[in-house]
N, C-alpha and C positions, 0 to 999 in steps of 0.2 A: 402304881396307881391304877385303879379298875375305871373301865371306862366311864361307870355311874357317878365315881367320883371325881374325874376329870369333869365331867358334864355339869356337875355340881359348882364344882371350883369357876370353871370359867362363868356358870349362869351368876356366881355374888361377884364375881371382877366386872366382869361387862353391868353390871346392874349399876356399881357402882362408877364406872368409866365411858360406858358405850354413850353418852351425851356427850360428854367431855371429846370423845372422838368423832363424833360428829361436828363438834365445833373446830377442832382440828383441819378435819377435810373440807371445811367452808372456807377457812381460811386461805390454804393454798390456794381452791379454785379459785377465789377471789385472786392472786395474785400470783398466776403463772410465769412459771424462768423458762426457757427455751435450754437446749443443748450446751454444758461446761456452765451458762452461766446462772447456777440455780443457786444464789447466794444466800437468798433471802431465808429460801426452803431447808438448806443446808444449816443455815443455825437455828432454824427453828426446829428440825430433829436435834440439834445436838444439845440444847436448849433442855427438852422434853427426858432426851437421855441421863442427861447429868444430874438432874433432879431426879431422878430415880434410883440416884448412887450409881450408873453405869460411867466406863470411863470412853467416851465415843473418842474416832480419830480421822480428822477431816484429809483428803487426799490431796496432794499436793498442789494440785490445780484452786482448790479454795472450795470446788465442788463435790459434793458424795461425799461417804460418811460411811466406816464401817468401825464395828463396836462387839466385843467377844462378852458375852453373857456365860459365868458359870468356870469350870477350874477347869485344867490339861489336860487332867487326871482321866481317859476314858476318851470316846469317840467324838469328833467337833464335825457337825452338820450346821453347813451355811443356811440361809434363808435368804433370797434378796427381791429388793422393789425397786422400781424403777423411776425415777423422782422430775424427771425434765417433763415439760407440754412439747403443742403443735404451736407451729408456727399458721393460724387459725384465729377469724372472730368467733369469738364466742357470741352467737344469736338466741341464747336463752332469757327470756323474761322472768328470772327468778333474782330473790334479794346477792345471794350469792355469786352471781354472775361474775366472771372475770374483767376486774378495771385496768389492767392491760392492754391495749389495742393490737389486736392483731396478734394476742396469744390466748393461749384456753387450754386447758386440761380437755380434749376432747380423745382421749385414749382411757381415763380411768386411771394415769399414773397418781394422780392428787388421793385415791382412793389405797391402790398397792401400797404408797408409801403411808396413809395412815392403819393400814390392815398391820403392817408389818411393825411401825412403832407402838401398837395396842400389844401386840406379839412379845415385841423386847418386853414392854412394861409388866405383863402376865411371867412372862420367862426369869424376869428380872428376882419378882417373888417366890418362884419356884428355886433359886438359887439361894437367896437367902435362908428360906426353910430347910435347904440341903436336899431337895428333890429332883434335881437336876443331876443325871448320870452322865455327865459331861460337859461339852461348850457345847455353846451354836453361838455361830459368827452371824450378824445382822449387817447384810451391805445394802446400805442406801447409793443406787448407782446411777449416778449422771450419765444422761446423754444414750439413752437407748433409741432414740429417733433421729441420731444423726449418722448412723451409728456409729461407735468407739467406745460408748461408757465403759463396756464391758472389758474392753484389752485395756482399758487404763486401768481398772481394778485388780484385775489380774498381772500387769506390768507393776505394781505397786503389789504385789505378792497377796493378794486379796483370798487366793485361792489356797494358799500355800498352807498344808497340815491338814485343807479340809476333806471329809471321808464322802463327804456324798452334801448335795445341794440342790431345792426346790425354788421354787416359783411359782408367780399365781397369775394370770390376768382377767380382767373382767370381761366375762362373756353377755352380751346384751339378750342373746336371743334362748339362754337358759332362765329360768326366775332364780329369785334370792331362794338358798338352801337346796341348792343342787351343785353339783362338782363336776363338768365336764372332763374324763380321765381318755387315754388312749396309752397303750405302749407303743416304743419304736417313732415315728418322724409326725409330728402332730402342727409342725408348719412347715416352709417354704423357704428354700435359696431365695434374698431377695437383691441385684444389684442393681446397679445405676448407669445407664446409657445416657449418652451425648453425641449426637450426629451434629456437626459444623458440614455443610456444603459450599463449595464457591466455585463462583465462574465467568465469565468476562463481562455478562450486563447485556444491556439492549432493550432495545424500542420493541414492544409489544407487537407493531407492525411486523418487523420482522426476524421470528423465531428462527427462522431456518440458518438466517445469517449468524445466530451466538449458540450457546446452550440455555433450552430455554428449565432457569433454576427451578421455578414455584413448579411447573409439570414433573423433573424430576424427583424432584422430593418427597410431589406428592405420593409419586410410585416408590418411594423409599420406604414410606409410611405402610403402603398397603400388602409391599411386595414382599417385606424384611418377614413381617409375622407371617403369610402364606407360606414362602419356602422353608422357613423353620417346621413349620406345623409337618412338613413332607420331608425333612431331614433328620428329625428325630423322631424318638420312640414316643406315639399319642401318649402311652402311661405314664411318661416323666413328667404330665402339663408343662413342659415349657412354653412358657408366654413372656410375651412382648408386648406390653401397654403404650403408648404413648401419653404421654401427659400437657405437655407444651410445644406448640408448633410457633416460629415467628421468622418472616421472609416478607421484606419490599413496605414501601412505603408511598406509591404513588400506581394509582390502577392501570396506566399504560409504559410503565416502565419493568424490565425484567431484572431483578436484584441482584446482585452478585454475591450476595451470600445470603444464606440463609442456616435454620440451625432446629433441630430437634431433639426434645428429651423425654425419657421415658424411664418405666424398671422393668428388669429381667427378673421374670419367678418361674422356681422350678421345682417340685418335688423329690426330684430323685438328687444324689448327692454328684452321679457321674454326669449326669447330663448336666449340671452345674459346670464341672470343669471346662467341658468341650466347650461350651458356651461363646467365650469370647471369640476364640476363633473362626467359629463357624459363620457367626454373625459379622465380624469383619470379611472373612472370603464375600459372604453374600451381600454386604455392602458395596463393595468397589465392584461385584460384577452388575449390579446396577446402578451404579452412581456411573459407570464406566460405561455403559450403554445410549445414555443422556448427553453424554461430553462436559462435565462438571467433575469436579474431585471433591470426593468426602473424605473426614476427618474424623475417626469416631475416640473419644476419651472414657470407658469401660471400667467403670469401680466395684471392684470386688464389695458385697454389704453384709451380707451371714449367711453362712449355710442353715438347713434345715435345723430345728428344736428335733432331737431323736431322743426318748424317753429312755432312761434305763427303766428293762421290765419290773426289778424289782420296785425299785421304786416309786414307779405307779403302784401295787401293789400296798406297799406302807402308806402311802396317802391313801388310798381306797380303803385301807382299814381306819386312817384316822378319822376320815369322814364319818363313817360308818359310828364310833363312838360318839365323836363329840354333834355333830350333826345329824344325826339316827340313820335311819335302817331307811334304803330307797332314797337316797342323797347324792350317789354316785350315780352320772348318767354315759352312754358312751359317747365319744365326740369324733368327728370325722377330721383330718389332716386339712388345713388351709391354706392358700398360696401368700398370707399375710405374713412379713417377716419379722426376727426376735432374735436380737443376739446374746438372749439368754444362749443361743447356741452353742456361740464359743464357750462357756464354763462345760460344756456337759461334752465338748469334744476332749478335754482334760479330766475330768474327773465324772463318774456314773449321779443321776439325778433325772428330775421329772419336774416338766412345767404343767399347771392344772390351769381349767378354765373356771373360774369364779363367777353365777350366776349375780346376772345385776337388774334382772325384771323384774318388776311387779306379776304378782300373777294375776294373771288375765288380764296386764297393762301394753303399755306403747311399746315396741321396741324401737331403742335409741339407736342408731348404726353408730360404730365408733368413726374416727376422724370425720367428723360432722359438728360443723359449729352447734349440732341441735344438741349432740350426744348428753346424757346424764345417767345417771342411777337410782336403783330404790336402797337409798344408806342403810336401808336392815342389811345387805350386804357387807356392808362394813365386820359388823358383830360376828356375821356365819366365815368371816374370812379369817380373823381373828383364831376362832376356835378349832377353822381348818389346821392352819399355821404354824398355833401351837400342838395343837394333837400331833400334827405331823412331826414336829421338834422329835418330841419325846416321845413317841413309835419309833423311829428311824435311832435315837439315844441309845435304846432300851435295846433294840434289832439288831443293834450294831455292834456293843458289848461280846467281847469272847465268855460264851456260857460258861459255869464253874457250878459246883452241885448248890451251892446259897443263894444264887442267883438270882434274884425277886423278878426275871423277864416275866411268868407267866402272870402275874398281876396284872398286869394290863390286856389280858385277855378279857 
């Protein structure tokens, strides 16, 4: 298929669908599931699927949903979206607002996961017509922000036979019909720290006589990220954010415990390793200086998104067709993390950033109760998605002399 008729093809499906998916992605945001429990979201892809003649299959948890579009016969390229919210108000004044308390689509998952069942449903007729030179596997995947979705899809053999697999997320600060591409590492190690400190208490009056907690801590806070910054290499970014501090409950008493939490980001994949430890050494040589003992609990969360170059590549050409010419922009690496990682430590694949601005509108930051999108996005993600199906189908095929690959040139 030549790119003019791919462009063709998808411009009468979206014409006839691209409202329908819009109504789709109102509804999620209106009714966010948090982490494993995205029940609602879960049958309402599977729902969507089955009515399309696809045979979806829900994971054992009850959550996520992966579904093989197209025959054995030839190369199987994944696609997957990522289906959970924040645990977040949603403070947008719009009819669609999330009735949820205290959850929201403020990442653009509500959006991935309807880019990607507009995707199955376009894929779904490319199959039928016998235009599909292969599978592609659609995984609806729970729980990308707690993180785990992704090993439990893969633990459930999600990945299993596939040749190569993309992903997309919504980028706020490109506009709608742009593709943010990079090969090689295009986000961040991201883990999870907890510091517990404790220590005997005391009267504010007299610090000298205990250890006084709320001072050491607070040099836990300031001292952990300085001596890092001087222990490692500046070009790894490794950072230490704090996010939640809480110690004592009365302004002249000194607490006996107190506790902090934060995430560990890191660019590079070594600096990743060393991590834990280094950070503990530097813990108890200050926490041990104060007369207090710390306790720190250090959860591994995802290594870096590392793009196979090819497949940047295949996506950059399908943009190029289905989205025209000057659609692909380049993107810089983030310390934001995506355990789209773990799939692409197993098998070669590329995650894109999906432009979601208006041009010349607001930019929405993600994880922001504000966060939203310009839904023309929806359509341009759709055509990315599938182009990219059937690029990467087509690419992937062992050439023979009949072999219709250069049509889609």
């Amino acid at each position: 298929m030549r790119g003019r008729e791919l462009r063709g093809e998808l411009d009468a499906f979206l014409a006839e669908t691209e409202q329908d998916l819009v109504a789709f992605r109102r509804d999620l945001h209106m009714h966010p599931e948090l982490a494993f429990a995205e029940y609602r979201t879960t049958q309402r892809i599977t729902e969507r699927l089955t009515a399309a003649g696809l045979v979806p299959s829900v994971l054992p948890r009850g959550t996520g949903v992966i579904c093989d579009v197209g025959s054995g016969d030839g190369p199987t390229i994944a696609l997957r979206a990522d289906i959970d919210a924040l645990g977040l108000q949603d403070e947008k004044d719009e009819s669609y607002r999330s009735t949820v308390p205290g959850a929201c689509h403020a990442c653009g998952h509500d959006v991935h996961t309807t880019i990607l069942l507009g995707t199955s449903l376009f894929l779904a007729q490319q199959a039928a017509a016998g235009l599909l030179p292969g599978r592609v596997r659609l995984i609806f995947q729970p729980a990308e922000e707690l993180p785990g979705g992704a090993l439990e899809v893969m633990a459930q053999g999600g990945i299993s036979g596939v040749d190569r697999i993309f992903g997309l997320h919504c980028d706020p600060r490109l506009d709608v019909g742009q593709v943010g591409l990079k090969p090689g590492p295009i986000t961040s190690a991201c883990d999870r720290l907890v510091v517990k400190v404790s220590g005997p208490g005391g009267h504010t009056a007299r610090p000298h006589l205990t250890a006084d907690l709320v001072f050491a801590l607070a040099k836990i806070l300031t001292e952990l990220p300085a001596a890092l910054s001087r222990r490692i290499d500046p070009r790894s970014s490794l950072s230490l954010v704090w996010g939640r501090v809480e110690a004592g409950s009365a302004a002249n008493a000194i607490p006996d415990d107190g506790i902090a939490e934060g995430t560990v980001r890191c660019l590079d994949e070594n600096a990743w390793h060393v991590a834990p430890d280094l950070i503990k050494s530097l813990l108890e040589s200050v926490a041990g200086a104060y007369g207090v003992e710390a306790e720190m609990d250090y959860t591994r969360g995802v290594p870096p998104v590392v793009n196979d170059e090819l497949s940047v590549e295949m996506l950059a050409e399908a943009a190029e067709r289905a989205l025209g010419a000057g659609s692909v922009a380049p993107t810089q690496q983030s310390l934001g993390g995506e355990d789209f990682a773990w799939y692409l430590e197993s098998i070669p694949g590329a995650f894109a950033r999906l432009g979601t601005r208006s041009p010349d509108g607001q930019t929405y930051d993600i994880h922001q109760g504000t966060f939203d999108v310009d839904e023309g996005a929806i359509g341009m993600g759709v055509r990315l998605m599938a182009a990219t199906a059937l690029t990467a189908l087509w690419e992937s095929r062992p050439v023979t002399v009949t072999d219709p690959i250069t049509t889609l040139a």
